[in-house]
C-alpha positions in Angstrom: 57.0 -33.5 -15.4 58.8 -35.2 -18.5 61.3 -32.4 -19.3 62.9 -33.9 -22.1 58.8 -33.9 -23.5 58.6 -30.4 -22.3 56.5 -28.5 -24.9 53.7 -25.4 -24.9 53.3 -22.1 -22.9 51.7 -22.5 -19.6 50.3 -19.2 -17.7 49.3 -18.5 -14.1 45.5 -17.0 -14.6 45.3 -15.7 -10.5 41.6 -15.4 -9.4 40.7 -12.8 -6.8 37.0 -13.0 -4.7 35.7 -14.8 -8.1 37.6 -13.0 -10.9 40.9 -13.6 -13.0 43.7 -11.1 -12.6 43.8 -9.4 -15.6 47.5 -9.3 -15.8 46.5 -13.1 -16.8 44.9 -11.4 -20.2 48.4 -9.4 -20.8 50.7 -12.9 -20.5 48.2 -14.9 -22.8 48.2 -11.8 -25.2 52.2 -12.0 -25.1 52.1 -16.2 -25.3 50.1 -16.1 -28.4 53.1 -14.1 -29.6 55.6 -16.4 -28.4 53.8 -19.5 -30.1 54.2 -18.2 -33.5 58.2 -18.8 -33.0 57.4 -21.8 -31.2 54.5 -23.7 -32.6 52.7 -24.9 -29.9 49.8 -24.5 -27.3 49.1 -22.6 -24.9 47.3 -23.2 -21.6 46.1 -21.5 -18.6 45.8 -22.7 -15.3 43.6 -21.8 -12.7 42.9 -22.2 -8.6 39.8 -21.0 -7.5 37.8 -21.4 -4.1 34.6 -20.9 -6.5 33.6 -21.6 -10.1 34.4 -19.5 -13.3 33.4 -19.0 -16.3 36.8 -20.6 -17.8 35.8 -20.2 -21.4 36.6 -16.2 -20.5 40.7 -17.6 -20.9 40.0 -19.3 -24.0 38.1 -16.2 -25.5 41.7 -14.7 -24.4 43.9 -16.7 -26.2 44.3 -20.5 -24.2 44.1 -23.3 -26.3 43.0 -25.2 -23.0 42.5 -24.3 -19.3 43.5 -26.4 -16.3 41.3 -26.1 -13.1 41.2 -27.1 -9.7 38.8 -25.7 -7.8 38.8 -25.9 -3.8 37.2 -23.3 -1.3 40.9 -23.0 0.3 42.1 -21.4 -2.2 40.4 -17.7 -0.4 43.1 -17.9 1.9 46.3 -17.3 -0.3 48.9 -19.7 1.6 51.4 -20.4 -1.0 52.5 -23.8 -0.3 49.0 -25.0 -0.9 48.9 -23.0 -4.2 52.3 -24.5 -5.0 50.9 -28.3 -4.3 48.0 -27.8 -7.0 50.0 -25.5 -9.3 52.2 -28.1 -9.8 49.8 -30.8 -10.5 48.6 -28.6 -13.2 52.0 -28.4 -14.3 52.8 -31.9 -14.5 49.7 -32.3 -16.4 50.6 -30.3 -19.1 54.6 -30.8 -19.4 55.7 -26.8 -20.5 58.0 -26.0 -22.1 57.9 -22.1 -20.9 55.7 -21.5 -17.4 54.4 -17.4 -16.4 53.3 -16.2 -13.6 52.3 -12.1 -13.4 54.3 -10.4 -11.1 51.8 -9.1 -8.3 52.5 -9.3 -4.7 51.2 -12.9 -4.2 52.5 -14.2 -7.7 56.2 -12.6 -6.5 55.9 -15.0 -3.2 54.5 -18.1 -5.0 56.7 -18.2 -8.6 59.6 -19.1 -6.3 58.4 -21.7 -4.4 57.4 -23.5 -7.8 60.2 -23.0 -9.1 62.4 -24.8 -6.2 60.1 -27.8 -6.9 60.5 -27.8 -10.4 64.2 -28.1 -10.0 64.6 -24.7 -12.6 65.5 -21.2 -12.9 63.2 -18.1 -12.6 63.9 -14.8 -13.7 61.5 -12.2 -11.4 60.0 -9.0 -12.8 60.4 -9.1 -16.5 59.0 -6.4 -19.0 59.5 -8.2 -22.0 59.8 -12.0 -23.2 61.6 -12.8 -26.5 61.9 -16.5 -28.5 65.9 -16.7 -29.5 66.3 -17.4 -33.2 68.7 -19.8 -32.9 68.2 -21.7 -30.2 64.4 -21.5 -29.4 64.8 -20.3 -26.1 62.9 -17.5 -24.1 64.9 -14.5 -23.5 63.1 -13.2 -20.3 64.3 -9.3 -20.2 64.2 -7.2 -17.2 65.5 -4.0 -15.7 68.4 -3.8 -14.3 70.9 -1.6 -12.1 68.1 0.7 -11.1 66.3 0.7 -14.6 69.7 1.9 -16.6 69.7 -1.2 -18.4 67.5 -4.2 -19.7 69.5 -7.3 -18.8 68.6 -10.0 -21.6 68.5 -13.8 -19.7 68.4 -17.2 -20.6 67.4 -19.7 -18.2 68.9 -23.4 -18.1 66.7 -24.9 -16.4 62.7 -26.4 -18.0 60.3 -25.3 -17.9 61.4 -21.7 -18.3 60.1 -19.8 -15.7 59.5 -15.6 -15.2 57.2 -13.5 -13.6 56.5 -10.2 -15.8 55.2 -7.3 -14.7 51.5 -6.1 -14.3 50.4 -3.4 -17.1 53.8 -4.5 -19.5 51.7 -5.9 -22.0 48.0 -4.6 -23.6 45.6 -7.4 -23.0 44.6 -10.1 -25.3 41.7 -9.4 -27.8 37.9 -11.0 -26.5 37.6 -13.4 -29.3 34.6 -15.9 -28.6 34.6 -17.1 -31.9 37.5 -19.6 -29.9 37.2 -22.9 -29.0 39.5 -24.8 -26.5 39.5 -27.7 -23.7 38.9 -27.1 -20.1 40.3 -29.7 -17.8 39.5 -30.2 -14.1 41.7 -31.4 -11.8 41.1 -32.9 -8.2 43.0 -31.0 -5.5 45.7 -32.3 -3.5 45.1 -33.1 0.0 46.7 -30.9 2.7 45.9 -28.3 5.3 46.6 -24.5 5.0 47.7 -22.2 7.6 47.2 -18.6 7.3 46.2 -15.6 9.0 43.5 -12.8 8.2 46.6 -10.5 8.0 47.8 -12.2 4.8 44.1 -12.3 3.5 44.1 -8.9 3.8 47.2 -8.1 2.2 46.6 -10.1 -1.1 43.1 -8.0 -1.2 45.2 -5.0 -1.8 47.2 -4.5 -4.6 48.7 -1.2 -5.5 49.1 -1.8 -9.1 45.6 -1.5 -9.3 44.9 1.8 -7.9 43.8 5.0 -9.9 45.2 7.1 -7.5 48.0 6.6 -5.3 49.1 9.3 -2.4 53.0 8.3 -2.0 55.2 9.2 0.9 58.5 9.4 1.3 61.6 10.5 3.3 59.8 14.0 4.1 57.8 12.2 6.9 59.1 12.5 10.0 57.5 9.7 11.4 55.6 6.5 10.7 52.5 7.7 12.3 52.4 10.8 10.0 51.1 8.1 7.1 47.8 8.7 8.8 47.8 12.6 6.8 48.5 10.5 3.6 45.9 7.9 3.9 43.2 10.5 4.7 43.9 12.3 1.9 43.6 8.8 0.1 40.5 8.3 1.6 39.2 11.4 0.3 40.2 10.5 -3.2 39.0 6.6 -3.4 43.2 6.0 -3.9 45.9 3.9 -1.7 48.9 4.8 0.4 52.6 4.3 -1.6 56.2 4.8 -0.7 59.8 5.1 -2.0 62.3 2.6 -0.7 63.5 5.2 1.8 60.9 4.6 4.5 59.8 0.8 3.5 63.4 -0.1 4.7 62.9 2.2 7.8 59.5 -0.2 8.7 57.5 2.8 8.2 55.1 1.0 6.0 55.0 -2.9 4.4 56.4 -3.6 1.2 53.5 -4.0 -0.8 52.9 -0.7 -0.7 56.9 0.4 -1.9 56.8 1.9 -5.6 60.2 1.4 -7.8 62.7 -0.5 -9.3 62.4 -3.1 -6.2 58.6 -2.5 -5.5 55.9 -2.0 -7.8 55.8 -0.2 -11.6 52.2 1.8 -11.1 50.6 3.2 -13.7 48.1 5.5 -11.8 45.4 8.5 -13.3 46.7 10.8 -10.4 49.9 10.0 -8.7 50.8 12.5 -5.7 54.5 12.0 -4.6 54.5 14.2 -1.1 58.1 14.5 0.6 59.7 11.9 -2.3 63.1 13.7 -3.7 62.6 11.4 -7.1 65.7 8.6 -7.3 65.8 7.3 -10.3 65.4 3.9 -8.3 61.3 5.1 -7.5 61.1 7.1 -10.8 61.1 3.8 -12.8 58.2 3.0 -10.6 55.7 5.6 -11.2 56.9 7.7 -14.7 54.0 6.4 -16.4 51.1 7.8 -14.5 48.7 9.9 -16.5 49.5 12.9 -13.8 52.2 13.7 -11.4 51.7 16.0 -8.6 55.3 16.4 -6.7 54.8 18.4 -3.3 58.3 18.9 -1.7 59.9 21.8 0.0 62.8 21.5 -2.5 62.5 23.5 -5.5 65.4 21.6 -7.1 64.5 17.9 -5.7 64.9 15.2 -9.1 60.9 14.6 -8.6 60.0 18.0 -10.3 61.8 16.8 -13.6 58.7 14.3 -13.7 55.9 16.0 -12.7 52.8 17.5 -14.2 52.3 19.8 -11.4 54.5 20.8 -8.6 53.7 22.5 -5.4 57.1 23.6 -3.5 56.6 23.5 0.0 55.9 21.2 3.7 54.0 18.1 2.8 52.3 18.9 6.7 50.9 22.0 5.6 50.2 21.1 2.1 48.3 17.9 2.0 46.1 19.1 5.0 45.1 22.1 3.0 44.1 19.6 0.5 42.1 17.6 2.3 40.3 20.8 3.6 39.4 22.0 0.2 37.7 18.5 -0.6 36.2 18.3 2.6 34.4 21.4 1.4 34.0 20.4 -2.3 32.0 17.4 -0.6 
């Protein structure tokens, strides 16, 4: 790209099995903001293994949408996203470049940015234009969520990944009109297994309910009580930082200041103490159920509704009364 030509807002619209992420909705919503300072376009940029109804990003707020559609793109091998999101990035010379911050967008964001020769500043909440200088202030917790560290990136285009439910999403407007550009894809093969397909399916700051571990269990194989009673309730499996570093469970499943922010309905902490590290994470669920056999662990301070006692007794007596509810 021409960085000394560098202008406009370029954002990462992720498709999944045919739809957009909507965390791509949130970052044109916040763009549109940032172009009033800056005064100039903003553009999406898609990579689909199928077609989409594109004008849906221009309803949202891109004054044009870059697409390159290729059936590889189902299997999410990053270097091949990185080829053709680059392309697309060339094409459009930005000035400013998001990405949302989910599991796959986390693993990709940096390999762009190593080809574009620029910073990146991962996991923002909050995006700023400076007064003076025109530059993006890309905000972000830091030292476990005590502070937000205010950052300034050298480097073009400036590049951050923000978090998932920061922002609200942009109006529907369809009274919008913009440009949708196709691109061919780059040629290259991908190698990936049906391990990583899986994983990218599942994304934990999307669940309504989420059952969350931590160091109470004993034992990896004790996840098994936790994911039945997930099962039960339609929810997923989370876990503090505690037994994600033990190998207990993967990291895209770890909520916190170095995992995921989750904004759940029903979030059931079962054998978590509550560090202010994995607070951050989960504070802004709708309800909190702690279950712990501390009456004075941190995690009561936050919840709803506590229950003081062994997460082995109590989540199977759970399960047992909506086994019977069923």
């Amino acid at each position: 790209m021409d960085k000394e030509k560098a202008s406009g807002i370029l954002v990462f619209a992720e498709e999944r099995k045919g739809d957009v992420h909507n965390v791509a909705y949130e970052l044109l919503n916040k763009a549109q903001e940032l172009k009033e300072d800056l005064d100039c376009e903003v553009a999406s940029a898609v990579l689909s293994s199928q077609k989409l109804d594109y004008s849906e990003l221009i309803y949202r707020g891109a004054d044009k949408v870059y697409c390159i559609e290729d059936e590889k793109f189902a299997s999410p091998e990053e270097n091949y996203y990185k080829k053709n999101l680059l392309k697309i990035t060339n094409a459009f010379n930005p000035e400013i470049l998001l990405l949302g911050a989910t599991g796959f967008g986390r693993s990709l964001a940096p390999r762009l940015a190593i080809a574009l020769e620029t910073g990146l500043t991962a996991d923002c909440v909050d995006l700023q234009i400076d007064e003076e200088s025109n530059k993006l202030i890309q905000i972000r917790p830091a030292f476990s969520g005590n502070i937000l560290a205010h950052i300034k990136t050298e480097g073009l285009p400036q590049m951050a990944t923000i978090r998932y439910k920061e922002f609200t999403e942009a109006p529907r407007d369809t009274s919008r009109s913009g440009e949708i550009i196709k691109l061919e894809p780059t040629e290259g093969e991908i190698e990936v297994g049906i391990e990583k397909i899986e994983e990218r399916a599942k994304d934990i700051t999307e669940a309504k309910i989420i059952i969350a571990g931590g160091q109470g269990l004993k034992q990896p194989q004790d996840l098994d009580i936790l994911q039945d009673l997930a099962d039960k309730l339609g929810g997923m499996v989370g876990a503090s930082r505690d037994i994600v570093d033990e190998g207990y469970i993967s990291h895209a499943h770890q909520v916190g200041y170095s995992g995921a922010r989750v904004k759940p309905k029903i979030y059931i902490a079962c054998g978590i103490s509550g560090a202010t590290q994995h607070i951050v994470g989960m504070k802004e669920a709708d309800i909190i159920i702690a279950i712990n056999k501390d009456p004075s662990a941190p995690i009561f301070n936050v919840a709803d509704y506590g229950i003081v006692g062994d997460l082995y007794e109590v989540v199977p007596d759970l399960i047992a009364k909506i086994e019977d509810c069923m």
